[in-house]
C-alpha positions, 0 to 999 in steps of 0.5 A, spaced: 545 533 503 541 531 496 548 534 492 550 529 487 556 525 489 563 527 485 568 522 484 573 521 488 577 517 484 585 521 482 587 515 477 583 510 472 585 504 477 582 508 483 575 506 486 570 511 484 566 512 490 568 509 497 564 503 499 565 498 504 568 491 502 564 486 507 563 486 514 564 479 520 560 478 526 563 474 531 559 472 537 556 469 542 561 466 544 558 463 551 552 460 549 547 457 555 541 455 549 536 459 546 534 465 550 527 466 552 524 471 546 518 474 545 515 470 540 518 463 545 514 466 550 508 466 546 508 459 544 511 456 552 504 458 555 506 453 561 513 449 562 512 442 564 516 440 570 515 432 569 514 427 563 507 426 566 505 434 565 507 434 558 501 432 555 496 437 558 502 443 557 501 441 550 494 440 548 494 446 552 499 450 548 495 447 541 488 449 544 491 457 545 495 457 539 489 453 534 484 459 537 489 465 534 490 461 528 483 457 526 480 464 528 474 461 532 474 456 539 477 450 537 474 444 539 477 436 540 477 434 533 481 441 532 487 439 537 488 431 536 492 433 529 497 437 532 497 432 538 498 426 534 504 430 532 507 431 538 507 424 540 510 422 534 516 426 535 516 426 543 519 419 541 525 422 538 527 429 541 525 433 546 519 437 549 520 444 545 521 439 538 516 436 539 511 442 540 514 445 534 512 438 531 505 439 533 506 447 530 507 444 523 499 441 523 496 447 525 501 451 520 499 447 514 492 446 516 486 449 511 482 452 516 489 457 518 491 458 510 484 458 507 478 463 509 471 460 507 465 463 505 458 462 506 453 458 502 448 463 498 441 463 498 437 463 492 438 470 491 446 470 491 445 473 499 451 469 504 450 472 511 456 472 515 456 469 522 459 474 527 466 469 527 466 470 519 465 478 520 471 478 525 475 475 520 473 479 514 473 485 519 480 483 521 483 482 515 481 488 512 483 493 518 488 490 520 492 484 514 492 479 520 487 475 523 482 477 529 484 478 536 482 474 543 476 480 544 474 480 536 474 472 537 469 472 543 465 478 540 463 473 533 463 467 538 457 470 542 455 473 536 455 480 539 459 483 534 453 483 528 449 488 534 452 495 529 453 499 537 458 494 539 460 493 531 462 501 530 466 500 537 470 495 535 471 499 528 474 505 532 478 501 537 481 497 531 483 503 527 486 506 534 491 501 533 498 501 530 496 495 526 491 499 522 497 501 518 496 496 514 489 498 511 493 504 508 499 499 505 496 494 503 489 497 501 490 503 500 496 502 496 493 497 492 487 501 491 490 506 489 495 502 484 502 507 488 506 500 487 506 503 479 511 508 481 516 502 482 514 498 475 519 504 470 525 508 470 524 515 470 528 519 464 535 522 469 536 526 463 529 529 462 529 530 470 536 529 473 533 531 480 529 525 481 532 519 485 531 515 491 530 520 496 525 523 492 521 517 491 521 515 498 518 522 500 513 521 496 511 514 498 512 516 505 506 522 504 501 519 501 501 514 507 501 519 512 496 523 508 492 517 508 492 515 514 491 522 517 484 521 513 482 514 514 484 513 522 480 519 525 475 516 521 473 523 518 470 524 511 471 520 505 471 527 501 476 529 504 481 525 501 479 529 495 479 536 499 484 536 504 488 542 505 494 538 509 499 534 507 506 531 510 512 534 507 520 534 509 525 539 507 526 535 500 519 534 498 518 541 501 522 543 495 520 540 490 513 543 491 516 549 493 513 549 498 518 554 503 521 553 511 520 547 511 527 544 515 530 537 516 527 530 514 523 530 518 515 529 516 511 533 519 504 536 517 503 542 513 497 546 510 497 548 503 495 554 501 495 551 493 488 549 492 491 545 486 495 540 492 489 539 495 486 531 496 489 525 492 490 530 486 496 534 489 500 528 491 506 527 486 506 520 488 499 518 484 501 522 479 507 518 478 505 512 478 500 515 471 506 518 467 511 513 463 518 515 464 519 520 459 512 523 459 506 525 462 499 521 459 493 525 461 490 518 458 493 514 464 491 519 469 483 520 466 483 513 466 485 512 473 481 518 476 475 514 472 477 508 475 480 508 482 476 515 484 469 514 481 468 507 479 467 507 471 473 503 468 473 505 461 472 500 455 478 497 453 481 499 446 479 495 440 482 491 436 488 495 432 488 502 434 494 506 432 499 508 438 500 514 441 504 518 436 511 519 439 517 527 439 521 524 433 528 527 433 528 533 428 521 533 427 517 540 430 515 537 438 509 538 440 505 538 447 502 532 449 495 535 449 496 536 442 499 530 440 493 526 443 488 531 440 491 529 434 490 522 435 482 520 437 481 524 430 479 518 428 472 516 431 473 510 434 478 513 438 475 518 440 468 515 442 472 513 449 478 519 449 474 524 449 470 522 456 477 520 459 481 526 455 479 532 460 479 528 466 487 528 464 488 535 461 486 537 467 492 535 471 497 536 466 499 541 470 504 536 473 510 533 470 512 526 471 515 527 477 509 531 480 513 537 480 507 543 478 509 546 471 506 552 466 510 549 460 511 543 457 518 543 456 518 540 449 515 544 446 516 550 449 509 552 449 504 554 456 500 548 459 493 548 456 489 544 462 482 546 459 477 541 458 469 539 458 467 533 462 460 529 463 454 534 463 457 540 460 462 541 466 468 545 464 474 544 468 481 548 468 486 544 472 486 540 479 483 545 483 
């Protein structure tokens, strides 16, 4: 249930909400040594029956690991660190500690933590080898090194032919470690992580909490994985008329018939929640805890969706006139207005403004509004943006 708790609390010393004071785990209580992992199993590629098979087991298992974790073919000079290391511990512990021994040169090597570029040219140009564009490929799909087949594919070069490129771009999007092209890319793209970074009002919008967040991150994800995993259009990251919902979020867009919280795809029939533009999370994350910023938001869509950042305030410029008590409330919009009067304010407001305007249909929560609450008046989403266009509101 998403109902607020009551305290269950008779008398001031009683606890106010149940809660659990700790737990103990005991066991195993018959241990035979460390069991055979997955992880162990891809380490111990060989297991040594006598001392005299202990070096070639090593320098193989070395050689395999260097591979994954130099993100090329190894060669000799590559694998004497690590064996150096296993010799000099193999003095002192047994086989497995001394491959640990080993691991910790490979693990600390430069060319396993740093990524090098090319030299460029004259005119700034650096070609990539087909072994850099299989690091630079893996790294942005997938947040990880390459694996075996993309190593072969640079080695051999054959991954710089674009038929074989496209296929591996396809074949890569196909795995499940392409989530990460929408957690860390498309998050940080989209800068959603903002909607961690303030404390939304609970007395302006008692019905936000966790819950709410989290569907709301969980949406946009799907959203964007839906989009760029199929590899369908960039448009429709603007234009897409499906999104994913549970019943809490459901409800908070007022969508209907929507059961359970379990995500699922809906269409909407709302134009104005259509694309990056209808997801409350975005709208979130450019909002400040107690009200809405068309300033932000304009800002983010020039930004993020069309590339030309606005110029940074100059030096001096007055805040954002902010509701006093006692004082007659007025909308954002009409505060703002208010604000660029000055001319140097409005040289950049009034690019940015009208992109804002027209999204302040949506509260701070991203929740679709007709008044603004303050000052009991209708939403006025008008604006004019580049060329004359006139817009009214997010469709």
């Amino acid at each position: 249930s998403d109902s607020p708790l009551q305290p269950i609390a008779m008398l001031p010393e009683m606890e106010r909400v149940p809660y659990i004071p700790g737990f103990t785990v005991a066991g195993p209580f018959n241990p035979t040594g460390v069991s055979d992992t997955p992880s162990r199993k891809r380490i111990f590629s060989c297991r040594p029956a006598t001392g005299q098979e202990e070096p070639a087991c090593a320098r193989e298992i070395f050689a395999r690991l260097a591979r994954a974790a130099f993100r090329r073919p190894v060669t000799d000079e590559d694998v004497a660190a690590p064996m150096s290391f296993f010799t000099r511990a193999r003095a002192t512990t047994d086989f497995e500690g001394a491959i640990e021994s080993g691991l910790t040169a490979i693990l600390s090597s430069t060319r396993f933590l740093l990524r090098s570029t090319p030299a460029a040219d004259a005119a700034g140009v650096a070609p990539l080898s087909g072994l850099e564009l299989a690091s630079r490929l893996s790294f942005f799909l997938w947040s990880e090194g390459p694996d075996e087949r993309l190593i072969e594919l640079g080695a051999s070069e054959q991954l710089r032919d674009p038929k074989v490129l496209a296929a591996e771009v396809s074949r890569m999007l196909a795995d499940p470690r392409s989530s990460a092209l929408v957690d860390h890319f498309a998050f940080q793209w989209l800068n959603v992580a903002r909607m961690d970074n303030f404390q939304v009002d609970p007395t302006l919008y008692p019905d936000y909490d966790w819950n709410l967040r989290e569907a709301l991150r969980e949406e946009i994800r799907l959203f964007l994985l839906d989009t760029l995993r199929p590899q369908r259009s960039v448009l429709e990251l603007l234009s897409s008329d499906t999104t994913f919902l549970n019943e809490r979020l459901a409800r908070h867009y007022g969508v209907k018939n929507i059961i359970g919280d379990r995500f699922r795809p809906v269409r909407l029939e709302d134009p104005n929640r259509h694309g990056l533009l209808g997801k409350g999370a975005l709208m979130l994350a450019t909002s400040y805890g107690n009200r809405t910023s068309p300033v932000l938001r304009g800002a983010w869509v020039m930004d993020t969706l069309i590339g030309t950042p606005p110029a940074a305030p100059p030096p001096g410029v007055e805040q954002f006139p902010e509701n006093e008590p006692g004082k007659v409330l007025g909308t954002v919009r009409a505060r703002l207005e208010q604000h660029r009067q000055q001319k140097s304010c409005n040289s950049c407001h009034g690019v940015i403004d009208p992109l804002g305007f027209a999204l302040e249909n949506y509260d701070v929560v991203g929740a679709w509004r007709d008044v603004d609450l303050d000052a009991r008046e209708a939403i006025d989403a008008r604006g004019e943006i580049a060329g004359g266009v006139r817009v009214h509101g997010p469709a």
